[in-house]
One Martini backbone bead per residue (centre of mass of N, CA, C, O) as a GRO file, in nm:
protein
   86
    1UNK     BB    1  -0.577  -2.927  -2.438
    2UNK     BB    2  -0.703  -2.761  -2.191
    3UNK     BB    3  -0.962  -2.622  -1.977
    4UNK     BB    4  -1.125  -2.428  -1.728
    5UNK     BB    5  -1.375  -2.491  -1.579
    6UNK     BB    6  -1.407  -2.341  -1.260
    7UNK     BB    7  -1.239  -2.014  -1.264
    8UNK     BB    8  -0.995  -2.109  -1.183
    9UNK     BB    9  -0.661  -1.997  -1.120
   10UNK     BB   10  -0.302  -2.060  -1.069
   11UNK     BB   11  -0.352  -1.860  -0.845
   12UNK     BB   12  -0.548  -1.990  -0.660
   13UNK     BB   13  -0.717  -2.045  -0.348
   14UNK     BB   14  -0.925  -2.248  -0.268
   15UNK     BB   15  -0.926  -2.271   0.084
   16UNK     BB   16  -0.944  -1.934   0.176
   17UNK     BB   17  -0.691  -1.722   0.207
   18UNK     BB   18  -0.773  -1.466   0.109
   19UNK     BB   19  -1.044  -1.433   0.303
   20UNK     BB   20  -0.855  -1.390   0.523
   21UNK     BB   21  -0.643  -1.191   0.472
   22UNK     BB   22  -0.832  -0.956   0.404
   23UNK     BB   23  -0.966  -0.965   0.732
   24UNK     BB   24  -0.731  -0.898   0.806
   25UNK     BB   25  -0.659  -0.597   0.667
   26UNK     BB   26  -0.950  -0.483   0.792
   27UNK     BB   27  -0.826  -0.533   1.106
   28UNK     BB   28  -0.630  -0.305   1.052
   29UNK     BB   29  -0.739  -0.050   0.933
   30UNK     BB   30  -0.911  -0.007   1.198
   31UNK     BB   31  -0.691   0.017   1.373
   32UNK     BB   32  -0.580   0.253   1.228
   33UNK     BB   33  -0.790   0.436   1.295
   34UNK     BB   34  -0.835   0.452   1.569
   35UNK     BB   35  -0.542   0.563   1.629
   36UNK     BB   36  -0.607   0.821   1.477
   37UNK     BB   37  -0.796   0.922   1.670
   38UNK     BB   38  -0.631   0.934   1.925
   39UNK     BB   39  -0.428   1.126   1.813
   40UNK     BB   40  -0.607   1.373   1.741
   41UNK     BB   41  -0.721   1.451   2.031
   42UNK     BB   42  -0.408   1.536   2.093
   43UNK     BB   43  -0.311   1.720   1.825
   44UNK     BB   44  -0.542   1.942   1.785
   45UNK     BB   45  -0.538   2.107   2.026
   46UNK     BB   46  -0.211   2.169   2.048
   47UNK     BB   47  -0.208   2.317   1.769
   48UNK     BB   48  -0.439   2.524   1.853
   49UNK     BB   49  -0.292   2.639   2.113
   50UNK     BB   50  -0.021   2.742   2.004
   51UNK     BB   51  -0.175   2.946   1.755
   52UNK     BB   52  -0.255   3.095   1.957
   53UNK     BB   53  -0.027   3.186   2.104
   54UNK     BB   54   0.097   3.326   1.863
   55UNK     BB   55  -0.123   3.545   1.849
   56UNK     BB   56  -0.110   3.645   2.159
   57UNK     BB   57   0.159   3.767   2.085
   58UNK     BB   58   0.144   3.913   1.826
   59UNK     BB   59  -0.150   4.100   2.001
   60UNK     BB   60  -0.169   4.086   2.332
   61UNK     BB   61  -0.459   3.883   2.409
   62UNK     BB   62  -0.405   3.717   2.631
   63UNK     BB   63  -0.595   3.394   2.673
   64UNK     BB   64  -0.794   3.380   2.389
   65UNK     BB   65  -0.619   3.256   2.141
   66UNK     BB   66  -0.579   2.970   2.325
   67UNK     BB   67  -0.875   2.913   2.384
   68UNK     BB   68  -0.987   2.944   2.078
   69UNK     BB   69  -0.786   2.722   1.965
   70UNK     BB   70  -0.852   2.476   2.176
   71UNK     BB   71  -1.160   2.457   2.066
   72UNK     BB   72  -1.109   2.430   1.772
   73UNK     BB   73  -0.955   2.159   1.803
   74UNK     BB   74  -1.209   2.007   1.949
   75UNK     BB   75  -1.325   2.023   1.689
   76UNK     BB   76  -1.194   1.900   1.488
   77UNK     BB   77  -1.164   1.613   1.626
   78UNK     BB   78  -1.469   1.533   1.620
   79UNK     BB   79  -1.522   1.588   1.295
   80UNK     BB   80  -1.302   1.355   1.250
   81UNK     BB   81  -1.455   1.128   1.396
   82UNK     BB   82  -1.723   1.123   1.242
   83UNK     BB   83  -1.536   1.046   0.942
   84UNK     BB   84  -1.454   0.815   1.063
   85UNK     BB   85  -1.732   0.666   1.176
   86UNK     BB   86  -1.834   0.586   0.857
   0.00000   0.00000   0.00000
């Protein structure tokens, strides 16, 4: 019996795809943070305008609390774009 000693073990690949593979992957979770944060710009206003129009309708204050929702939204989105690009 030998021992290994490159420290390469059975299943490693000394060609160097794996260190392909991550650099895929990494390239794949940016991309899809990219989108994820484009679809938050869409749907994060649209939420808070929505819970306005809620609040506006339970409390008859027509168009303060879609205004405020709408601002909110925009806030929220703007702060997790901030969370994502770091």
């Amino acid at each position: 019996m030998t021992s290994n000693l490159s420290g390469e073990g059975p299943n490693s690949d000394p060609s160097g795809s794996d260190k392909k593979r991550g650099e895929s992957q990494r390239l794949r979770r940016q991309q899809l943070r990219a989108a994820s944060a484009g679809w938050n710009f869409v749907t994060s206003p649209l939420v808070g305008a929505g819970l306005g129009y809620g609040v506006d309708w339970l409390i008859s204050s027509y168009p303060w609390g879609m205004v405020l929702g709408l601002i909110l939204g925009f806030v929220s989105a703007f702060i997790e774009l901030m969370r994502i690009s770091r």
